[in-house]
PDB file as gemmi writes it, atoms N, CA and C in Angstrom:
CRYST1    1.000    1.000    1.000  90.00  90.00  90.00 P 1                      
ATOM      1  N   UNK A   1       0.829  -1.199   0.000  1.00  0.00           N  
ATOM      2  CA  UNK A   1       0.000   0.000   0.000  1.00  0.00           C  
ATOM      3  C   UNK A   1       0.870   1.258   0.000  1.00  0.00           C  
ATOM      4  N   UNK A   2       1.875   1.215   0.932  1.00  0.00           N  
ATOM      5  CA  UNK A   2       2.819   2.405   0.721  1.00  0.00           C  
ATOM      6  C   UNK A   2       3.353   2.788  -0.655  1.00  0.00           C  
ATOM      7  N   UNK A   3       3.922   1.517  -1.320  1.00  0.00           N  
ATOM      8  CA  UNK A   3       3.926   1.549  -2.698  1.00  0.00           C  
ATOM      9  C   UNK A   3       3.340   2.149  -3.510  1.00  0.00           C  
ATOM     10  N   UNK A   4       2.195   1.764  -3.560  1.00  0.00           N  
ATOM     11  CA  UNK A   4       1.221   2.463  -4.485  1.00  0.00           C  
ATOM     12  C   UNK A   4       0.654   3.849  -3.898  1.00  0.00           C  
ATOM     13  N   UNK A   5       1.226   4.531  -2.369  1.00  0.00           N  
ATOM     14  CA  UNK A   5       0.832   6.248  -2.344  1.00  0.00           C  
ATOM     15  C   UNK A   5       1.542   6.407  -2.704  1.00  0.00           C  
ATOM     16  N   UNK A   6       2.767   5.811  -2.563  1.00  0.00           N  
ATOM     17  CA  UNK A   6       4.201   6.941  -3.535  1.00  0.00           C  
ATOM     18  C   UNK A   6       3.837   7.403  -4.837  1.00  0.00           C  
ATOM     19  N   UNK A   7       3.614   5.964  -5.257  1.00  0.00           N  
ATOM     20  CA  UNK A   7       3.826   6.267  -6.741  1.00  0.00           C  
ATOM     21  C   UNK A   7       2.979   7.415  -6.984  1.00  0.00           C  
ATOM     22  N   UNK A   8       1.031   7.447  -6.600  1.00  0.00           N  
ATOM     23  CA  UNK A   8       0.131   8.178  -6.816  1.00  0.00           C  
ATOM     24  C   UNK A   8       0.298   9.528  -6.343  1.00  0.00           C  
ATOM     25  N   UNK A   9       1.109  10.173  -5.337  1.00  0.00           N  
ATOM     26  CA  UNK A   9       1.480  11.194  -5.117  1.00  0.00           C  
ATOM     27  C   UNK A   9       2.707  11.860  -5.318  1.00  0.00           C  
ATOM     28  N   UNK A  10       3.136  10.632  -6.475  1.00  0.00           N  
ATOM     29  CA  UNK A  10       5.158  10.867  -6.631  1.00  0.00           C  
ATOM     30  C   UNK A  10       4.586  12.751  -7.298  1.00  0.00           C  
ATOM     31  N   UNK A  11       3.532  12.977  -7.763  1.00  0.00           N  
ATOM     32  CA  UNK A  11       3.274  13.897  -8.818  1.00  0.00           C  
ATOM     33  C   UNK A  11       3.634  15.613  -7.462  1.00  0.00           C  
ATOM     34  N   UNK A  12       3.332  15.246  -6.427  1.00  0.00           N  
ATOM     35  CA  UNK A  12       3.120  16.528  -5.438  1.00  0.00           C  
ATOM     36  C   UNK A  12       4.388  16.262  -4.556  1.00  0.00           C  
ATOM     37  N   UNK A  13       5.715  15.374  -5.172  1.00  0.00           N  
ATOM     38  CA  UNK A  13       6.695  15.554  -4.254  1.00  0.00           C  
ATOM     39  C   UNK A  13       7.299  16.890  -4.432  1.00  0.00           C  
ATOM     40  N   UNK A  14       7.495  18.139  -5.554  1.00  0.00           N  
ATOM     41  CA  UNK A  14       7.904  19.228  -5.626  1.00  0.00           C  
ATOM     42  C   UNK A  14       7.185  20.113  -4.485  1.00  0.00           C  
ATOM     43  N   UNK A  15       6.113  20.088  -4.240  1.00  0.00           N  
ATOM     44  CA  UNK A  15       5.051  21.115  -3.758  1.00  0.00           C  
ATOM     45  C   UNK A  15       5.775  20.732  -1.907  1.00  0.00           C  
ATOM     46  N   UNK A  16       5.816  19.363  -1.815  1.00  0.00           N  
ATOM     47  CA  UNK A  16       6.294  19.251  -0.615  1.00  0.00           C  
ATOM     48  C   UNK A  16       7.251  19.376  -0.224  1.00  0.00           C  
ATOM     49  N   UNK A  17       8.467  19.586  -0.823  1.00  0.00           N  
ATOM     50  CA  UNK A  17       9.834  19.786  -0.654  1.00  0.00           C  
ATOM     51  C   UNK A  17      10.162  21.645  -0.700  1.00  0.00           C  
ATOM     52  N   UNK A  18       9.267  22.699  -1.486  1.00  0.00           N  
ATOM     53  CA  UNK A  18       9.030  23.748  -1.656  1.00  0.00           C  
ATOM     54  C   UNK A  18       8.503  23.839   0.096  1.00  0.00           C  
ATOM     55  N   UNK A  19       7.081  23.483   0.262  1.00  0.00           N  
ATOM     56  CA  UNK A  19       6.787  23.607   1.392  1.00  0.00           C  
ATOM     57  C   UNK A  19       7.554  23.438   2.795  1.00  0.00           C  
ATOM     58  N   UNK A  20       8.243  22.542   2.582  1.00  0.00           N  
ATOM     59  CA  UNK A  20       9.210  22.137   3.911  1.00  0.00           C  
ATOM     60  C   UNK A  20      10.385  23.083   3.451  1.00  0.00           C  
ATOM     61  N   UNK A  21      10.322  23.707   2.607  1.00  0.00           N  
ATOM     62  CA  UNK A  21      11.791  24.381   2.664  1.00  0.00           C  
ATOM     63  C   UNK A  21      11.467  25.893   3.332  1.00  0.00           C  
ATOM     64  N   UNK A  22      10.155  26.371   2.752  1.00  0.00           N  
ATOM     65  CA  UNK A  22       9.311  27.129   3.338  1.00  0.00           C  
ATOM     66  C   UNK A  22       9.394  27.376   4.925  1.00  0.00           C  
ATOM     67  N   UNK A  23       8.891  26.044   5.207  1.00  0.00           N  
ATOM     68  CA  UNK A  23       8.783  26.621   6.823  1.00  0.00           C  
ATOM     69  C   UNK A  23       9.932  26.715   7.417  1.00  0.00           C  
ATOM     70  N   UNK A  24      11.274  26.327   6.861  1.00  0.00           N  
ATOM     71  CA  UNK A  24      12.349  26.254   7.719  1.00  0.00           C  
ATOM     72  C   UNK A  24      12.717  27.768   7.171  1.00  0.00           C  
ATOM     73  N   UNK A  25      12.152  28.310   6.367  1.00  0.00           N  
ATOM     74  CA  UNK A  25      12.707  29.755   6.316  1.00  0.00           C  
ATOM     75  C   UNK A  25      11.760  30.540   7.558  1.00  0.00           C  
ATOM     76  N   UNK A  26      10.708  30.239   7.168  1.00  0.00           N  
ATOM     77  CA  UNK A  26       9.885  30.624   8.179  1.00  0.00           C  
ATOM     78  C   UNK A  26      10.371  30.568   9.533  1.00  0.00           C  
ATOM     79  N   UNK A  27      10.844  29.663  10.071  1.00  0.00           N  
ATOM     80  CA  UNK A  27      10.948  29.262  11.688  1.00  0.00           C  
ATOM     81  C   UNK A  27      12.811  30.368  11.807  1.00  0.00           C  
ATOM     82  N   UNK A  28      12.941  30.231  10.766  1.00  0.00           N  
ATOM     83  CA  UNK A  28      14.725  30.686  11.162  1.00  0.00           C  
ATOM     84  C   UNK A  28      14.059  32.274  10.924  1.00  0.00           C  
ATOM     85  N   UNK A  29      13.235  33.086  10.423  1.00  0.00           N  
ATOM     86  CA  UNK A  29      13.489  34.104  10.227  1.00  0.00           C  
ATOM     87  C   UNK A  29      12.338  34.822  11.592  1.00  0.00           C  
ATOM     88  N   UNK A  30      11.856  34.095  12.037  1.00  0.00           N  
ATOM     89  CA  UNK A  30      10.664  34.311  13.518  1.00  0.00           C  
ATOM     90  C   UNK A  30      11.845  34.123  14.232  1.00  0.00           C  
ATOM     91  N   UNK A  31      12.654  32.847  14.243  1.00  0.00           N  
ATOM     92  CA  UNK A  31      13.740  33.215  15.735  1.00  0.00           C  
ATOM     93  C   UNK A  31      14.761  34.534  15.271  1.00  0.00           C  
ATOM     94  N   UNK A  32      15.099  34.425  14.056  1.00  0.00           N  
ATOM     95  CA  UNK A  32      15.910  36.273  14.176  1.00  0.00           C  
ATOM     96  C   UNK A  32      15.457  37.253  14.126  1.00  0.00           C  
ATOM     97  N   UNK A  33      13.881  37.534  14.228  1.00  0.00           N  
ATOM     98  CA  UNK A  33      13.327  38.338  14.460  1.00  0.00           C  
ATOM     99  C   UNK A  33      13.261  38.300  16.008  1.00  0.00           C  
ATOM    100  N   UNK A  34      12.760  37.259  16.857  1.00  0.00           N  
ATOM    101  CA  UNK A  34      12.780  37.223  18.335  1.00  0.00           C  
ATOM    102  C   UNK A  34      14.159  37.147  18.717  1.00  0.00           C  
ATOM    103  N   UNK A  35      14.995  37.148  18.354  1.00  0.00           N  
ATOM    104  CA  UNK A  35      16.545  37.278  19.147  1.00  0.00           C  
ATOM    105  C   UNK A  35      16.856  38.071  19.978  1.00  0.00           C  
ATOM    106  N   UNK A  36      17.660  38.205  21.093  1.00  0.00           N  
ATOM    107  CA  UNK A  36      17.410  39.667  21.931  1.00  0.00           C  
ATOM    108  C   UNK A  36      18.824  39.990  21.117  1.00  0.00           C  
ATOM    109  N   UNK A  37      19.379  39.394  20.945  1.00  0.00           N  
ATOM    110  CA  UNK A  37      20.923  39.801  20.356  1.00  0.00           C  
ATOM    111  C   UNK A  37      20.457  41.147  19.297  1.00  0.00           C  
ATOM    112  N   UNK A  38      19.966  40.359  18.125  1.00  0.00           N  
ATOM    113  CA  UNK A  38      19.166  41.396  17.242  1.00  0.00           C  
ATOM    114  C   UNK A  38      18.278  42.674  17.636  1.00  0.00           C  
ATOM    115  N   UNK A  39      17.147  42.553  18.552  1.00  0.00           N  
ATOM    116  CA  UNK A  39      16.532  43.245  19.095  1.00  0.00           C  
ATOM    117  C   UNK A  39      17.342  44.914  19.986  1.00  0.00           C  
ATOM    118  N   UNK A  40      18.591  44.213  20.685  1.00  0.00           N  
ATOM    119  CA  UNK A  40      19.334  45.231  21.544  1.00  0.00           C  
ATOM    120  C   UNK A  40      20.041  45.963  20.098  1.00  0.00           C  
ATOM    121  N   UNK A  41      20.307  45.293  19.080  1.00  0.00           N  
ATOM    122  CA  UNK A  41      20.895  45.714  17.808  1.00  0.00           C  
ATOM    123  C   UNK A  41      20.194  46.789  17.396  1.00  0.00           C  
ATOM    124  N   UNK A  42      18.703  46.182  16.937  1.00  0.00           N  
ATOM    125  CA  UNK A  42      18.146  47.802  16.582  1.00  0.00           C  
ATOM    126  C   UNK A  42      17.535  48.632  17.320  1.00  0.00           C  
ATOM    127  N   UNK A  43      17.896  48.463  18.805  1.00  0.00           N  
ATOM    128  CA  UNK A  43      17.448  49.620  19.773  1.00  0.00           C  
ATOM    129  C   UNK A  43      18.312  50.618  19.509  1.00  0.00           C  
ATOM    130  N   UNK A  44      19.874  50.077  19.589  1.00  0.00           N  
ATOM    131  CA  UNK A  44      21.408  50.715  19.756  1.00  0.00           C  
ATOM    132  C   UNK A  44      20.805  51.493  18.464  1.00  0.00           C  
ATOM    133  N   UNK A  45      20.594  51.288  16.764  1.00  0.00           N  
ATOM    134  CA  UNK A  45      20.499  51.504  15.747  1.00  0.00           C  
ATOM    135  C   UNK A  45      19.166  52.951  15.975  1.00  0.00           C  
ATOM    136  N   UNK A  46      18.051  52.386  17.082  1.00  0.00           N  
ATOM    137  CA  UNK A  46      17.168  53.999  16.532  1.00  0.00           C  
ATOM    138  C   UNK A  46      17.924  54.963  17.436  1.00  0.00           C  
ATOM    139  N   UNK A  47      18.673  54.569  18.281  1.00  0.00           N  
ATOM    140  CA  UNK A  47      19.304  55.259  19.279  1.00  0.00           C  
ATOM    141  C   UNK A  47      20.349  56.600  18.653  1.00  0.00           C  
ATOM    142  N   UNK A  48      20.908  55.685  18.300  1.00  0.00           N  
ATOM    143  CA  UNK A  48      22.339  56.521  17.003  1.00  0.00           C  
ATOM    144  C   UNK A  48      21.738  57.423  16.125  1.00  0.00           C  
ATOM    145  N   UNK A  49      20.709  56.884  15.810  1.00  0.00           N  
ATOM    146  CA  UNK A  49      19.849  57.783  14.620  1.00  0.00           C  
ATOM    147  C   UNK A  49      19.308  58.859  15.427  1.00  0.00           C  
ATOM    148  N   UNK A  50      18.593  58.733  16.185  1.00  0.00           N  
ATOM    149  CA  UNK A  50      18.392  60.230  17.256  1.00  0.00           C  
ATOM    150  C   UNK A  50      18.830  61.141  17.544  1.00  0.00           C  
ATOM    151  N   UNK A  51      20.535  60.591  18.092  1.00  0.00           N  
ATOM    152  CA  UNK A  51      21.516  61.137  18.382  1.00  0.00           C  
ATOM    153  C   UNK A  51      21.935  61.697  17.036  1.00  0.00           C  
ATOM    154  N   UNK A  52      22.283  61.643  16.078  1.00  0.00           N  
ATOM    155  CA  UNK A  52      22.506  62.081  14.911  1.00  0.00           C  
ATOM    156  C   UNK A  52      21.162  62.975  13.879  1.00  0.00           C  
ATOM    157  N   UNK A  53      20.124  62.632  14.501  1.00  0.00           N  
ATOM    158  CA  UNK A  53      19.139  63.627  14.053  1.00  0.00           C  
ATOM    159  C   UNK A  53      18.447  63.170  13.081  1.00  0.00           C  
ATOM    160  N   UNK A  54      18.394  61.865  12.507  1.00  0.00           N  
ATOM    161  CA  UNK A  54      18.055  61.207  11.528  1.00  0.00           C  
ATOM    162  C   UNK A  54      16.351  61.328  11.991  1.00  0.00           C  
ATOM    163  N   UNK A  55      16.493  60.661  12.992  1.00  0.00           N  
ATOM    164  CA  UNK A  55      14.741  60.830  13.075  1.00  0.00           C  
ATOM    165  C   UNK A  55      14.342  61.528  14.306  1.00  0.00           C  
ATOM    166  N   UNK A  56      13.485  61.634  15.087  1.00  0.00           N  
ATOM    167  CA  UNK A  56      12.495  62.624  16.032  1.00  0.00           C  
ATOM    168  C   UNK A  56      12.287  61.675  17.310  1.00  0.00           C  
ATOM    169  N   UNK A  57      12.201  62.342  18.079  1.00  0.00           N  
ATOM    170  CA  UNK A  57      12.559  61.492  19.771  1.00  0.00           C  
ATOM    171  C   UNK A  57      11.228  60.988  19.860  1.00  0.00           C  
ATOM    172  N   UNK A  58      10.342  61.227  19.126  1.00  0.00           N  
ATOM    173  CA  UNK A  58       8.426  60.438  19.186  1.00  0.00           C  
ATOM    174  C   UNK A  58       8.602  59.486  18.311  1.00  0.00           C  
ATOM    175  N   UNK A  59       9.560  59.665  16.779  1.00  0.00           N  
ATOM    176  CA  UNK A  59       9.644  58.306  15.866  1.00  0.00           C  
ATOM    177  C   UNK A  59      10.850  57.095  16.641  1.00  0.00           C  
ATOM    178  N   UNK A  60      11.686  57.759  17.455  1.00  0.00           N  
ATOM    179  CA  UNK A  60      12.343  56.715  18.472  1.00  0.00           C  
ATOM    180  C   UNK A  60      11.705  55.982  18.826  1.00  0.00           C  
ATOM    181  N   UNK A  61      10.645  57.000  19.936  1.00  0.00           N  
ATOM    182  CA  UNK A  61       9.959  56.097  21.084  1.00  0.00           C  
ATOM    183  C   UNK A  61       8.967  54.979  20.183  1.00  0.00           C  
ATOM    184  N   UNK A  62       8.492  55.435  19.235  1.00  0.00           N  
ATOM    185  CA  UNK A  62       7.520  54.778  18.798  1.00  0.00           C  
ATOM    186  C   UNK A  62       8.045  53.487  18.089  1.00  0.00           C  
ATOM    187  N   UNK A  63       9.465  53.682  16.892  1.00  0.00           N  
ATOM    188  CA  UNK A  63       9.907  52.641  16.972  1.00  0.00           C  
ATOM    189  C   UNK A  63      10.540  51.278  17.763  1.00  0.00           C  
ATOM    190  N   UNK A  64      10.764  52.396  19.030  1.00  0.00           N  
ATOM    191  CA  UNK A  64      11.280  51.184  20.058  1.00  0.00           C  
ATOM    192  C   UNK A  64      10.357  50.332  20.531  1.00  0.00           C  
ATOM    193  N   UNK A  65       9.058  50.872  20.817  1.00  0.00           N  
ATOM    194  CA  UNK A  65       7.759  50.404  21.165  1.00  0.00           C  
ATOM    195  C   UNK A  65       7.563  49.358  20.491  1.00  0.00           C  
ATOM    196  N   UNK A  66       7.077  49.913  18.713  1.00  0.00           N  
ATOM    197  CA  UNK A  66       7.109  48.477  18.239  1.00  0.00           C  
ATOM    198  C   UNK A  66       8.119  47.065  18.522  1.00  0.00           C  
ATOM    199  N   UNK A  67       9.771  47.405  18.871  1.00  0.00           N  
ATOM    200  CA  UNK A  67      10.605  46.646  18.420  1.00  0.00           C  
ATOM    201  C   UNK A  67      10.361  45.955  19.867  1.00  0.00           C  
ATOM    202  N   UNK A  68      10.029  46.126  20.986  1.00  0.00           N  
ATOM    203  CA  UNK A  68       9.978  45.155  22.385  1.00  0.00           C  
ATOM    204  C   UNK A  68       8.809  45.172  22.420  1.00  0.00           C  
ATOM    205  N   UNK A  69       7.360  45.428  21.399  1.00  0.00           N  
ATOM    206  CA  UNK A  69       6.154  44.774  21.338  1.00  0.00           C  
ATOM    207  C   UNK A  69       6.666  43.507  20.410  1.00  0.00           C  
ATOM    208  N   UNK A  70       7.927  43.620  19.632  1.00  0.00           N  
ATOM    209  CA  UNK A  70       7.704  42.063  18.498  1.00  0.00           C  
ATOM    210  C   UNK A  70       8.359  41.665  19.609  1.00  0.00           C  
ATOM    211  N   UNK A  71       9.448  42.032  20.604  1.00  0.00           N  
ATOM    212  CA  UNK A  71       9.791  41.094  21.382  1.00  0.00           C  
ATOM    213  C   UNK A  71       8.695  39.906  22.668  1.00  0.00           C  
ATOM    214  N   UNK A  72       8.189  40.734  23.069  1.00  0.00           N  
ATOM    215  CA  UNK A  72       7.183  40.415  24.286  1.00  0.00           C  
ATOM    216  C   UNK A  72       6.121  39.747  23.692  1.00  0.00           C  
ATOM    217  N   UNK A  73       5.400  39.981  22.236  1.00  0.00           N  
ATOM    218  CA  UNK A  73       4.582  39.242  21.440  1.00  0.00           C  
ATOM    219  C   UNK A  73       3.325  40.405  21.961  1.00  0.00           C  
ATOM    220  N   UNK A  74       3.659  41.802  22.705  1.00  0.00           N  
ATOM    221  CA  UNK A  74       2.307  42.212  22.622  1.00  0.00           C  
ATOM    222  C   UNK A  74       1.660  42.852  22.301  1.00  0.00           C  
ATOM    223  N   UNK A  75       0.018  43.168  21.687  1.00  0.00           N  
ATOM    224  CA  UNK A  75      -0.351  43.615  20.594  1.00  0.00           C  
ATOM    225  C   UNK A  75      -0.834  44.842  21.535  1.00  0.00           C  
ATOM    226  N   UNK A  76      -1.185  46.178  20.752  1.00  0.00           N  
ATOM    227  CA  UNK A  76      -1.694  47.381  21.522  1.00  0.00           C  
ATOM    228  C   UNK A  76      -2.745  47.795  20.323  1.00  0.00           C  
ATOM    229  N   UNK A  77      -3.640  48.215  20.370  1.00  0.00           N  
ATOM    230  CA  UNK A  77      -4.633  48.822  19.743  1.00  0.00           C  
ATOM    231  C   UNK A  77      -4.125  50.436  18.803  1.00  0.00           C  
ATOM    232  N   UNK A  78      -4.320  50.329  17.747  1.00  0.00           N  
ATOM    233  CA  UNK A  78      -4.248  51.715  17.364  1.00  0.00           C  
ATOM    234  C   UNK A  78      -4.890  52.734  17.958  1.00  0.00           C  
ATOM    235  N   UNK A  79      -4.100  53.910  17.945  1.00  0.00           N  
ATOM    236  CA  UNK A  79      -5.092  55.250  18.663  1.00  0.00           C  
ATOM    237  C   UNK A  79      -6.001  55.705  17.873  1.00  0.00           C  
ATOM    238  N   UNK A  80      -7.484  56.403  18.171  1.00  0.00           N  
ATOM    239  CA  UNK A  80      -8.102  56.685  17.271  1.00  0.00           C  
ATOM    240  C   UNK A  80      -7.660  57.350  15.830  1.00  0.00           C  
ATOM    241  N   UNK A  81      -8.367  57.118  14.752  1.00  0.00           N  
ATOM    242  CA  UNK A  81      -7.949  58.023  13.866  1.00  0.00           C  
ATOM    243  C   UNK A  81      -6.607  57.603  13.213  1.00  0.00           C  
ATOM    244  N   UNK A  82      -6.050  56.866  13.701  1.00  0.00           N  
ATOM    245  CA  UNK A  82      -4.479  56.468  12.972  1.00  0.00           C  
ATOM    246  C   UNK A  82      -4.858  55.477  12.331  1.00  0.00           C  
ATOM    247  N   UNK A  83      -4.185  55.156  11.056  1.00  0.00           N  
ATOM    248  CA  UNK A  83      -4.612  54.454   9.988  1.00  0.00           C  
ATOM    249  C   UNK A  83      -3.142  53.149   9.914  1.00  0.00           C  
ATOM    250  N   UNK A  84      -3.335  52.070  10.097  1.00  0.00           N  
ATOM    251  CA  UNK A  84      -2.335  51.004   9.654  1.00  0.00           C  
ATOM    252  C   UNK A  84      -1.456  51.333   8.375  1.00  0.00           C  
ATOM    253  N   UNK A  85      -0.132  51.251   8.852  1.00  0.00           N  
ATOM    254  CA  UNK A  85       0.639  51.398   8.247  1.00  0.00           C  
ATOM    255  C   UNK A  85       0.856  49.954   7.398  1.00  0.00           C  
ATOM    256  N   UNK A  86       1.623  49.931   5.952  1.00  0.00           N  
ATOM    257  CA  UNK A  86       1.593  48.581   5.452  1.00  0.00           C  
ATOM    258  C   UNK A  86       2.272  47.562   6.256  1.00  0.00           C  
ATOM    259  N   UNK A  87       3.547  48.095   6.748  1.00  0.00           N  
ATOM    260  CA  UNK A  87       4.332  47.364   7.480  1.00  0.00           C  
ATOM    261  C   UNK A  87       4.397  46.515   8.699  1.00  0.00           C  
ATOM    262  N   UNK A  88       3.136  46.811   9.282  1.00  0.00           N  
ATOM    263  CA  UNK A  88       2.909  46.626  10.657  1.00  0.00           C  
ATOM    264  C   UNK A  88       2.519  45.034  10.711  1.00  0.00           C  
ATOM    265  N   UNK A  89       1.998  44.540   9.318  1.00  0.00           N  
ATOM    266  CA  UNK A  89       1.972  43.177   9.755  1.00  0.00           C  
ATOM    267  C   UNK A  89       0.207  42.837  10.058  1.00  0.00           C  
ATOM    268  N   UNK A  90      -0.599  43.901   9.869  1.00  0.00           N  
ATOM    269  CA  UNK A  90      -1.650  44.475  10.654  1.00  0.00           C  
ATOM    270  C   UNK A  90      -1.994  43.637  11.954  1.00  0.00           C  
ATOM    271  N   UNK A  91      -1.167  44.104  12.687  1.00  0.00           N  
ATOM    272  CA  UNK A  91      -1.449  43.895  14.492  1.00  0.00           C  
ATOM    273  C   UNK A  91      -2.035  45.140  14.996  1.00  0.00           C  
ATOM    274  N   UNK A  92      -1.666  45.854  14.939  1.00  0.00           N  
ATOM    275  CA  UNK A  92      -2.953  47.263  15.555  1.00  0.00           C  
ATOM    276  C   UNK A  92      -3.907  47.655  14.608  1.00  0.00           C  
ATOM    277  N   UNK A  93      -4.960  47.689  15.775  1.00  0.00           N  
ATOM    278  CA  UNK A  93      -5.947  47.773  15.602  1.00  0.00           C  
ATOM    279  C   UNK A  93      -6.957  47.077  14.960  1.00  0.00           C  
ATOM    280  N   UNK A  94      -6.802  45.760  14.759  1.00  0.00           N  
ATOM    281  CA  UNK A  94      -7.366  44.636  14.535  1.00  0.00           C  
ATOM    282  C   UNK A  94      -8.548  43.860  15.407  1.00  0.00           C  
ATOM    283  N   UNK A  95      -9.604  43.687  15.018  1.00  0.00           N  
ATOM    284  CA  UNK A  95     -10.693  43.172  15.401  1.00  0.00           C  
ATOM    285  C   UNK A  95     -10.662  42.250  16.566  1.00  0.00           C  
ATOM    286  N   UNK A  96     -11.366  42.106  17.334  1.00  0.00           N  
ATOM    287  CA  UNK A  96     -10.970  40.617  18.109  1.00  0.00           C  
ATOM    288  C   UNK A  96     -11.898  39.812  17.479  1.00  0.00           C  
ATOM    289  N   UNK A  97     -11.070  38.549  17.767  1.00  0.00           N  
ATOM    290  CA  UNK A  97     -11.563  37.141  17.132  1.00  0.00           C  
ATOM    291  C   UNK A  97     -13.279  37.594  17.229  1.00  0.00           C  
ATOM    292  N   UNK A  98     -13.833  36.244  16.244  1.00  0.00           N  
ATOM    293  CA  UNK A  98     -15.666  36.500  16.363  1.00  0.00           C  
ATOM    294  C   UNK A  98     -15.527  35.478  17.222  1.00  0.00           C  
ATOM    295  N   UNK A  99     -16.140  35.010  18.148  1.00  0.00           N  
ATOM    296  CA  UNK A  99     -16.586  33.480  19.008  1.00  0.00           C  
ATOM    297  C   UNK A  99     -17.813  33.188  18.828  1.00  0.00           C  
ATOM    298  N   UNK A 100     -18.101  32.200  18.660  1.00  0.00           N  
ATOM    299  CA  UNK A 100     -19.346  31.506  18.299  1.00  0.00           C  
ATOM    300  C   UNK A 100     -20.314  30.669  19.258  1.00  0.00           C  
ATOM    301  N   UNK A 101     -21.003  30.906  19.681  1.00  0.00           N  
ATOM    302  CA  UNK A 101     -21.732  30.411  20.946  1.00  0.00           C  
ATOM    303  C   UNK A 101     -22.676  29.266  20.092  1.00  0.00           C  
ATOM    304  N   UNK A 102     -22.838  28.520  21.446  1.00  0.00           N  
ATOM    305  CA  UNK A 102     -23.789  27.312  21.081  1.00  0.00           C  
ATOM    306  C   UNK A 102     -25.051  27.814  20.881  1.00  0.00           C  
ATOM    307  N   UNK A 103     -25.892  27.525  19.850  1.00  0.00           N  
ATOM    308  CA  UNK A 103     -27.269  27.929  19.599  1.00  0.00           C  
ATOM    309  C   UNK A 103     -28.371  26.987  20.011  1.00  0.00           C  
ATOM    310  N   UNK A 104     -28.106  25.786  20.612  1.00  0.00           N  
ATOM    311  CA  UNK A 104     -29.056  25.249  20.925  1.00  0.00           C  
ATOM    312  C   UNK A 104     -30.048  24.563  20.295  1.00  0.00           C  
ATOM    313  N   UNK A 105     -29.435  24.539  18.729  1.00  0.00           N  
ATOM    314  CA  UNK A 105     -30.330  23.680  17.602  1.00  0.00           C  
ATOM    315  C   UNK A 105     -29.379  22.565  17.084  1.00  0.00           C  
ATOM    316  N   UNK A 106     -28.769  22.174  17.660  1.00  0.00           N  
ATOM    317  CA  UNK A 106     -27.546  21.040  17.586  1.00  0.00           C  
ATOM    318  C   UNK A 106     -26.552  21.717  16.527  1.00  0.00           C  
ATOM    319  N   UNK A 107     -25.854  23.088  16.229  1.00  0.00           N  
ATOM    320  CA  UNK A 107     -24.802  23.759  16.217  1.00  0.00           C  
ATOM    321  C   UNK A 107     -25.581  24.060  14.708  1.00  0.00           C  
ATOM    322  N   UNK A 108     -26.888  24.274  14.523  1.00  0.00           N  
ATOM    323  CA  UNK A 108     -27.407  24.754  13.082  1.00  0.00           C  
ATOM    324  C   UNK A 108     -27.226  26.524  13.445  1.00  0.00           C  
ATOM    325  N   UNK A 109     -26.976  27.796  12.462  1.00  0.00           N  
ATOM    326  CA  UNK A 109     -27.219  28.666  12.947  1.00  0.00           C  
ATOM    327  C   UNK A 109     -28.469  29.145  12.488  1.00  0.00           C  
ATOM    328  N   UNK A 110     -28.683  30.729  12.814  1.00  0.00           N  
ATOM    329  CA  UNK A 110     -30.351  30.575  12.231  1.00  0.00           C  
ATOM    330  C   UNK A 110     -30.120  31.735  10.982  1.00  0.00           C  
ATOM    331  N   UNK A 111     -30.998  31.554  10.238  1.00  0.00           N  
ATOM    332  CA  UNK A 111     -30.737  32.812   9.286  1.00  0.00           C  
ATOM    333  C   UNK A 111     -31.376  33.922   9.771  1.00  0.00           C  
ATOM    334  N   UNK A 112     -31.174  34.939   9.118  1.00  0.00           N  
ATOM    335  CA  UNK A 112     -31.906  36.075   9.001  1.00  0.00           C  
ATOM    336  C   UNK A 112     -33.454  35.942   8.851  1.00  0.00           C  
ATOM    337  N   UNK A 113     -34.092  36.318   9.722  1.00  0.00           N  
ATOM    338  CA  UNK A 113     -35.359  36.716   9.697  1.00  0.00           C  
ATOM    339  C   UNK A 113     -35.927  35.091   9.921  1.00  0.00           C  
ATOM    340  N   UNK A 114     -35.627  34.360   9.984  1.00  0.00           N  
ATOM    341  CA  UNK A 114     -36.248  33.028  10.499  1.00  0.00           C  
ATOM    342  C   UNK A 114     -35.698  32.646  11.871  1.00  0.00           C  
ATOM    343  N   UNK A 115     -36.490  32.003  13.032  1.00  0.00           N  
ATOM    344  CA  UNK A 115     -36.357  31.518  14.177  1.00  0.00           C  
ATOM    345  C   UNK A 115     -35.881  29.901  14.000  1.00  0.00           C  
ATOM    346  N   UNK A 116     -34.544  29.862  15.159  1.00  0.00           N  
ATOM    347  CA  UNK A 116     -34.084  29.091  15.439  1.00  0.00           C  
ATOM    348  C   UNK A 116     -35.236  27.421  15.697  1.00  0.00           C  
ATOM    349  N   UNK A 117     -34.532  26.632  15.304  1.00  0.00           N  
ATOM    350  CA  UNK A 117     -35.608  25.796  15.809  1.00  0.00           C  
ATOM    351  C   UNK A 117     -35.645  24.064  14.711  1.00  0.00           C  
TER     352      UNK A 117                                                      
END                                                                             
């Protein structure tokens, strides 16, 4: 039987070897993003830039903010009126999850304008 999945899926061994190569980029580029090594790197980096005038002691703070929110993993809400930047990954200001409660018709939901039942 093994025999014969090989053969029948020999056709999707590219897609899986793409894929697994995938996530190992994936997993190596989440731990050098979480590194503190890296992280203290581009603190030192908006730091210098301050000091040199490159950017504004509010685009500091704000970049540092983001850079020990990717550390800590934690998300903060946009302030009113501020619009997501592309870069952000969209973590602020993002919806919370929908949750779905039991309805009590053995998990049917109900439509619009008709009663459960």
């Amino acid at each position: 039987m093994d025999i014969l999945w090989t053969l029948l899926t020999l056709p999707y061994a590219p897609v899986r070897g793409v894929t697994a190569v995938v996530k190992v980029i994936a997993r190596e580029a989440e731990s050098r993003q979480r590194n503190p090594a890296n992280i203290r790197r581009e603190l030192e980096e908006l730091d210098r830039a301050a000091a040199a005038g490159e950017i504004t002691e509010s685009e500091r703070d704000r970049a540092q903010e983001e850079v020990l929110d990717r550390l800590t993993g934690a998300v903060h809400p946009a302030p009113a009126g501020e619009r997501r930047r592309a870069g952000d990954g969209g973590r602020r200001g993002t919806a919370a999850p929908v949750v779905r409660r039991p309805t009590g018709n053995g998990g049917r939901q109900a439509r619009p304008g008709r009663r459960a039942g």
